[in-house]
C-alpha positions as CSV (number, residue, x, y, z in Angstrom):
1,X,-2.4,15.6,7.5
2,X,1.1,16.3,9.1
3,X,-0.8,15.8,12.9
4,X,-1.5,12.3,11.6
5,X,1.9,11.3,10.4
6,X,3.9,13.3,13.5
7,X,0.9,10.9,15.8
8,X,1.6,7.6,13.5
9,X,5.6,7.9,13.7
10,X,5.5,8.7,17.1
11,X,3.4,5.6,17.3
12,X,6.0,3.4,15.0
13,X,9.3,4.5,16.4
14,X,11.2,6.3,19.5
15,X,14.0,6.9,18.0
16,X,13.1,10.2,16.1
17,X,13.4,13.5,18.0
18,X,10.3,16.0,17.7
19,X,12.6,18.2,15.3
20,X,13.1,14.7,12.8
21,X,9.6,14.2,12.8
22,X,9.1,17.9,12.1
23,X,11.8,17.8,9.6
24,X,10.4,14.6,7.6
25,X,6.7,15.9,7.6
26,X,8.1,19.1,6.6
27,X,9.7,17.6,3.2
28,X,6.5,15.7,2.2
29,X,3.8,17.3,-0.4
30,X,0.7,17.1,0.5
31,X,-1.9,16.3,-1.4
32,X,-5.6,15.0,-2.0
33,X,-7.0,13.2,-4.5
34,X,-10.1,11.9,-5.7
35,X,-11.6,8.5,-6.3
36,X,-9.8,6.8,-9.2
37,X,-7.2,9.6,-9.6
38,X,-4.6,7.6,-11.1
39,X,-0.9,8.3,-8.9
40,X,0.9,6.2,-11.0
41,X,0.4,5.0,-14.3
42,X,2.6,2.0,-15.6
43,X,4.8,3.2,-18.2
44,X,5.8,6.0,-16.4
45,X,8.3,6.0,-13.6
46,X,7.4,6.1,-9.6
47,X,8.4,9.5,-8.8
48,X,7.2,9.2,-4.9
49,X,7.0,7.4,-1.6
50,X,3.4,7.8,-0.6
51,X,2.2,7.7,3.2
52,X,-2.0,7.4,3.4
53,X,-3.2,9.8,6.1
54,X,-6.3,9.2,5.1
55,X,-8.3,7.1,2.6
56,X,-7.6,3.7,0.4
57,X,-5.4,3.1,-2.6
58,X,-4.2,0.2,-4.3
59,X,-1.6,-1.4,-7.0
60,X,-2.3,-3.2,-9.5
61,X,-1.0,-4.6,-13.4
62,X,-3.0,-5.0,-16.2
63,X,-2.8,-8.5,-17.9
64,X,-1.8,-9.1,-21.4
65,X,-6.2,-10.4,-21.8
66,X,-6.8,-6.5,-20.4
67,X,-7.6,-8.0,-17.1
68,X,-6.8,-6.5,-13.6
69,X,-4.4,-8.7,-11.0
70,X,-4.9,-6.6,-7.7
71,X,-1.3,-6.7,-6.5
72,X,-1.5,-4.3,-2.7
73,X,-4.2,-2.5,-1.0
74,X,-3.0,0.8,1.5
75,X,-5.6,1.7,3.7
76,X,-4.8,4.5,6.2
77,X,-1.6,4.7,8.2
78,X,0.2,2.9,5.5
79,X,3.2,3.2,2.8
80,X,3.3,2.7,-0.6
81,X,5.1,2.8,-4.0
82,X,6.7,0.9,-6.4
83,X,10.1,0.2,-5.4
84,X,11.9,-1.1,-8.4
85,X,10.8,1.9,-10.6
86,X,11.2,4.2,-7.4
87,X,14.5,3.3,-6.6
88,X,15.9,2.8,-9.9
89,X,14.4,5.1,-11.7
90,X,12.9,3.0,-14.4
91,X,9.2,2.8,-15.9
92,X,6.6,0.8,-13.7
93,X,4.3,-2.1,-14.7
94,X,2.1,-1.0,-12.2
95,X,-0.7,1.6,-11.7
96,X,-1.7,2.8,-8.3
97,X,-4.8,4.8,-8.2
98,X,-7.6,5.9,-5.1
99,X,-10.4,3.6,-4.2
100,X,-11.7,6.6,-2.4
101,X,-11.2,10.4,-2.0
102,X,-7.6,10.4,-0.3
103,X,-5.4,12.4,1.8
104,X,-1.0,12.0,1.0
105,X,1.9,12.9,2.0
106,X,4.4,12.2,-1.0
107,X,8.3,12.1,-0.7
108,X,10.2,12.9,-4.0
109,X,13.3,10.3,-4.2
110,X,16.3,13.1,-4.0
111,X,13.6,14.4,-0.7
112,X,14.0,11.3,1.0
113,X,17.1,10.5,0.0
114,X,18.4,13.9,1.5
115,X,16.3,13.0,4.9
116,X,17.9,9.6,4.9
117,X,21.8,11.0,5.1
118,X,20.1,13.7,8.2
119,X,18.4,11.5,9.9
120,X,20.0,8.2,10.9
121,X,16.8,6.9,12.3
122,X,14.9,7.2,9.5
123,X,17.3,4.4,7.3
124,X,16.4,2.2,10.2
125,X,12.8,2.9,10.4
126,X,13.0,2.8,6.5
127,X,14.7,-0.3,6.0
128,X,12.2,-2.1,9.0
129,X,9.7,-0.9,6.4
130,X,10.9,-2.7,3.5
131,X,11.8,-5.9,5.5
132,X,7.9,-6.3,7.1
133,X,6.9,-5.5,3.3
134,X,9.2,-8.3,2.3
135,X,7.9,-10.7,4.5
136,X,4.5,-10.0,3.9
137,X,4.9,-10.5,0.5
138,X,6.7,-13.4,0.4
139,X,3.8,-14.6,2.8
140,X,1.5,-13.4,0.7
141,X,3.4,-15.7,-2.4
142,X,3.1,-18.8,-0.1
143,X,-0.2,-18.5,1.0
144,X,-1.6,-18.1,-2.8
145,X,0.2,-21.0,-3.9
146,X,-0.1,-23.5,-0.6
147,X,-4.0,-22.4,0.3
148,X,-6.8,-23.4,0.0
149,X,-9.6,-20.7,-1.4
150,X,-10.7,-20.5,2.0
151,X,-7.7,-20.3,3.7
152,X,-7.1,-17.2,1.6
153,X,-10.7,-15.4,2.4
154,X,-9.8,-16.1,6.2
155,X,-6.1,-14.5,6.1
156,X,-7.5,-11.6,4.0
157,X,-10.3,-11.0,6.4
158,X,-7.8,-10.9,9.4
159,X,-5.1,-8.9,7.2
160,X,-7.9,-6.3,6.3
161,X,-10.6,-6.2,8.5
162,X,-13.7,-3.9,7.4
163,X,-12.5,-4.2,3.8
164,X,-15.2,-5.6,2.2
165,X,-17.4,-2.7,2.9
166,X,-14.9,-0.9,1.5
167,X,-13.9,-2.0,-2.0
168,X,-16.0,-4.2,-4.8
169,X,-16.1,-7.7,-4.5
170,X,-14.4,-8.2,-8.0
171,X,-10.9,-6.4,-5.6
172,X,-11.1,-8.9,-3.4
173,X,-11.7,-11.5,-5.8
174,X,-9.0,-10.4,-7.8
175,X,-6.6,-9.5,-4.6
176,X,-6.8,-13.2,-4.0
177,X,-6.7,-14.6,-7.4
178,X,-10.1,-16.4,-7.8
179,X,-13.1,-15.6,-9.7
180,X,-16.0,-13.9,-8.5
181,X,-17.9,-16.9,-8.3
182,X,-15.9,-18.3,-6.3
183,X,-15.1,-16.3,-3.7
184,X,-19.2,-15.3,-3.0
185,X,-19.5,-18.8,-2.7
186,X,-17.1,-18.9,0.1
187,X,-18.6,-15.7,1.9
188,X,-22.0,-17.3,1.7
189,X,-20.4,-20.6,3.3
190,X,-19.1,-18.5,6.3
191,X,-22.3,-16.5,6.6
192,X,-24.4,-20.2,6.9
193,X,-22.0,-21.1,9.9
């Protein structure tokens, strides 16, 4: 897992010396979990930054009708978390569990925080994280209340390419906050032309 991360920060950023990467991946847990492991569970509080080496996760809330309103998905060679609970320490509203068998690396908030006040680069790198997660959510806010249903099929299919082999449609569907129904009949439109 470590090879991956070392390969995907040297990728990322040139600021980090071979020792700081060895140094951050040294601080991380690793760990493998199994499809629908829950990591998170709301209620509880977001002990961990989470880097995906390899596999698929994803956030979501459960609504007050016991329905599921698919917040984030974090393929490979991403980040994830809940900040708010994260950072502050308070119980989450989300859950964040595997779509498939997965490979982590998990930072512990004091872990991090330690790395942060050593490594200068990585409260850059860090902080460029959380802005591009920002933007895309605001984005993300825009585009649900702005676009069209087909508008939002076509950004999610250039956000996540290959996805739809990869997770039920009902995700997707609920990802992009449309029924079932609606969204096949999309896919089927796109498939006629």
């Amino acid at each position: 897992m470590l090879p991956i991360f070392e390969k995907y920060i040297k990728a990322q950023s040139t600021s980090f010396t071979d020792e700081e990467i060895r140094r951050i991946g040294a601080a991380a847990i690793q760990r493998k979990v199994r499809k629908k492991e829950l990591l998170l569970n709301a209620g509880e509080v977001c002990r961990y930054k989470m880097f995906i080496t390899k596999g698929f996760l994803r956030t979501y809330r459960i609504g007050s009708d016991g329905s599921e309103h698919l917040m984030q998905f974090s393929p490979e060679l991403t980040w994830t978390t809940d900040g708010e609970s994260y950072a502050n320490r308070n119980p989450s509203d989300y859950n964040i569990d595997a779509l498939e068998d997965s490979q982590l690396l998990l930072w512990s908030k004091d872990s991090f925080d330690a790395l942060l006040t050593l490594i200068p680069a990585l409260k850059a790198f860090s902080d460029q994280l959380i802005s591009n997660n920002l933007h895309s959510s605001r984005n993300r806010i825009y585009k649900a209340i702005s676009s069209t249903p087909e508008e939002k099929y076509e950004d999610f299919i250039r956000t996540y390419p290959g996805i739809l082999l990869r997770v039920p449609l009902r995700m997707v569907a609920s990802y992009l906050g449309m029924s079932v129904k609606t969204l096949s009949r999309i896919r089927q439109a796109q498939l006629q032309h």
